[in-house]
C-alpha positions as CSV (number, residue, x, y, z in Angstrom):
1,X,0.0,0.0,0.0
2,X,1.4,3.2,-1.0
3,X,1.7,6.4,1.1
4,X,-1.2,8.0,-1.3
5,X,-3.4,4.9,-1.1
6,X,-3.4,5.1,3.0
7,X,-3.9,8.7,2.9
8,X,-7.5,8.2,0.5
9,X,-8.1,5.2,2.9
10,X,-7.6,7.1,6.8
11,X,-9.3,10.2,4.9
12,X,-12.2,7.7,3.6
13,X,-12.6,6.1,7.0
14,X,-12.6,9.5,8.5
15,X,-15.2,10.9,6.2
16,X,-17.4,8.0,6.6
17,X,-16.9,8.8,11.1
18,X,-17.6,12.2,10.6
19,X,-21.1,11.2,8.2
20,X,-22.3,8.5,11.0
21,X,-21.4,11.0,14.0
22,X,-23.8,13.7,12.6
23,X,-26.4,11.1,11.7
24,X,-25.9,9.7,15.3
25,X,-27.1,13.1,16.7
26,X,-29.8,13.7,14.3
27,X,-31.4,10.2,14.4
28,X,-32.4,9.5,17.5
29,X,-34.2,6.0,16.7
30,X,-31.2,4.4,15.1
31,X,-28.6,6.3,17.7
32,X,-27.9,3.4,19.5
33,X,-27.1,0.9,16.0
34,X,-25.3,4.1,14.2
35,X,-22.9,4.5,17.8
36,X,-22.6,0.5,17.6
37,X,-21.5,1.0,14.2
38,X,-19.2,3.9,14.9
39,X,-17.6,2.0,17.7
40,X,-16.6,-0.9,14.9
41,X,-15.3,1.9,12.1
42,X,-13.3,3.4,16.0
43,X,-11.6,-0.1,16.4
44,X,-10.7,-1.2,13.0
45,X,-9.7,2.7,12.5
46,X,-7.5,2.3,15.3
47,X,-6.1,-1.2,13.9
48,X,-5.7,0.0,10.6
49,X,-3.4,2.9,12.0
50,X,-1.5,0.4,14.1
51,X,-1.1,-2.0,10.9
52,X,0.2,0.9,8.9
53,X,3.2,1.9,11.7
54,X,3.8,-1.3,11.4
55,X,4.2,-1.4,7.8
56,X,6.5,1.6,7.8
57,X,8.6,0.4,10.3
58,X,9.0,-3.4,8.3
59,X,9.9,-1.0,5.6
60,X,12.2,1.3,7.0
61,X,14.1,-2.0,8.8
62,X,14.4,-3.4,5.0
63,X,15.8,0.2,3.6
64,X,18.3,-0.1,6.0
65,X,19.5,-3.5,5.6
66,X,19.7,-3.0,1.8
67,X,21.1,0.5,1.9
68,X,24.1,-0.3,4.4
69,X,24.8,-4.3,3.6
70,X,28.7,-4.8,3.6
71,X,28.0,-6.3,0.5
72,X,27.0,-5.0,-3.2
73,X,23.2,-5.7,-3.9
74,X,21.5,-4.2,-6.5
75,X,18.0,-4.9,-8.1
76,X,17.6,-4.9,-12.0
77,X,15.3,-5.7,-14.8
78,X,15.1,-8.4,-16.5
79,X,17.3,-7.2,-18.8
80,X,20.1,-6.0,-16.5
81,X,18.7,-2.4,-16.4
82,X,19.6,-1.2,-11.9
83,X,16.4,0.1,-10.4
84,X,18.0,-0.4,-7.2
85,X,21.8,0.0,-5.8
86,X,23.0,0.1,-2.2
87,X,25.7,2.1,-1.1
88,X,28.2,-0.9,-1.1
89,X,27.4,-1.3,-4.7
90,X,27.5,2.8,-5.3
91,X,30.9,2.4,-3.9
92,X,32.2,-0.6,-5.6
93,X,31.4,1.0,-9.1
94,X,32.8,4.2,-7.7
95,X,29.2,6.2,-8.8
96,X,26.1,7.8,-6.2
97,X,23.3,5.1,-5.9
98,X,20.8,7.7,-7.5
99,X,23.2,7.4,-10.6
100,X,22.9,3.9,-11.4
101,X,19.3,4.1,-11.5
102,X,18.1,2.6,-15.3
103,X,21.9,2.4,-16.0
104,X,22.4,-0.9,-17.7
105,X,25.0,-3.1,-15.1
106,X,25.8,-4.3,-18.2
107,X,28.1,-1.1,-19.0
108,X,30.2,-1.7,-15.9
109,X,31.4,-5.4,-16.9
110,X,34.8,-5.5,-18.7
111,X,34.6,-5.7,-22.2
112,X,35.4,-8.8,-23.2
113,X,32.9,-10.5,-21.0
114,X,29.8,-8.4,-21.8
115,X,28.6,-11.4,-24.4
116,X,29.3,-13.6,-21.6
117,X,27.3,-11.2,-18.8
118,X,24.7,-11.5,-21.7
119,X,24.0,-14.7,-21.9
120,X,24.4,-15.2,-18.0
121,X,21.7,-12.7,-17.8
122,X,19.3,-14.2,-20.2
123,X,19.8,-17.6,-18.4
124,X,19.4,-15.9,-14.5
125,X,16.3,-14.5,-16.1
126,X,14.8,-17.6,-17.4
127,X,15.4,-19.3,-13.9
128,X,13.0,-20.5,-11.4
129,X,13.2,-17.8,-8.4
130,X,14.9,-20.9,-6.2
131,X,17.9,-21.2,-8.2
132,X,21.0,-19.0,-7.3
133,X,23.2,-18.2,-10.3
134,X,26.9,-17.5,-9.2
135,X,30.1,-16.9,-11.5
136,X,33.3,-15.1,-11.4
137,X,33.9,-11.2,-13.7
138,X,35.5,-8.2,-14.0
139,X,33.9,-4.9,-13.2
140,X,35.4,-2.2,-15.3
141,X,34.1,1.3,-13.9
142,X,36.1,4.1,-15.0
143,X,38.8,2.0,-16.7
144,X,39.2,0.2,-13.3
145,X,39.5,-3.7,-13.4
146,X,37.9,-5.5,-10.3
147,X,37.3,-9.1,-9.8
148,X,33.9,-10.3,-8.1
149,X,31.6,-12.6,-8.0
150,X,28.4,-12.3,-9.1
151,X,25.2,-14.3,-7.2
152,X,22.0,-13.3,-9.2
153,X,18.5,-14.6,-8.3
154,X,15.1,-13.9,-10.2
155,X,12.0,-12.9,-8.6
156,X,8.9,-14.1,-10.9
157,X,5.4,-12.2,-10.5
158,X,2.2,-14.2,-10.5
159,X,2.1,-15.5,-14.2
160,X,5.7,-16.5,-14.1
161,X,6.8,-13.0,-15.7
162,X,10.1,-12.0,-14.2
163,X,9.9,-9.2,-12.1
164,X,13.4,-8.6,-11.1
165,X,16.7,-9.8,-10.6
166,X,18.5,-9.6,-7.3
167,X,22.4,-9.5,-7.1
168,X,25.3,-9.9,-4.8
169,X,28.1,-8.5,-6.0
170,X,31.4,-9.5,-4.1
171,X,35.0,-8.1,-4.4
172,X,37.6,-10.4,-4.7
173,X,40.7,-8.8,-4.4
């Protein structure tokens, strides 16, 4: 649930309060059901606001692992396009995180293993999400040659679509 999507949902709840409160106090035969009823939307108001602290906090524990791992990870396409890069990974490459965003990782592997890189791609995408690719390269940002290994694991959606790869990148040297 996005940050939008709560917002319409505590406003919608809180509109829908508001409407039963005033009905409450001009209804005086169905008071007593309409307060029963308001006492339900107060609970599950209450639970839905506890959930989505929750929520927040899940996500804010996952940012963090991700952001400062001691390790490279990075999330692409599948077709090796980054739509998300740690700082390890920011470092390794020697670029900011917000850089590599829709770069292709592609165009940081030494050149004469990009047809390699390629078809290790196009097999890691083809994968079942419970299979771990891993394989030895050369990074090549800047000119600079770095050995690593590479650990690479798709994620499939619901009608086994690929919706991302997720990589380890280690340093070997």
């Amino acid at each position: 649930m996005s940050a939008n999507d709560s917002f319409s949902l505590f406003s919608s709840v809180r509109s829908v309060r508001e409407l039963l409160q005033r009905k409450a106090k001009e209804d005086s035969e169905s008071k007593g059901e309409l307060e029963a009823g308001l006492q339900e939307i107060e609970t599950l108001w209450t639970e839905l606001r506890t959930r989505a602290d929750e929520l927040a906090s899940e996500r804010q524990r996952y940012t963090e692992f991700f952001e400062y791992a001691p390790d490279a990870y990075l999330v692409t396409d599948e077709h090796g396009s980054v739509r998300e890069a740690n700082r390890a990974a920011a470092e390794l490459l020697g670029i900011p995180a917000r850089s590599l965003t829709g770069k292709p990782l592609l165009a940081y592997i030494d050149e004469p293993e990009r047809r390699d890189f390629r078809a290790r791609l196009a097999s890691a995408s083809a994968q079942p999400d419970e299979e771990v690719s891993v394989w030895k390269g050369t990074l090549a940002p800047r000119g600079a040659k770095i050995a690593v290994e590479f650990r690479v694991r798709s994620m499939p959606v619901p009608g086994g679509d690929v919706a991302a790869l997720c990589w380890l990148v280690r340093r070997l040297d």
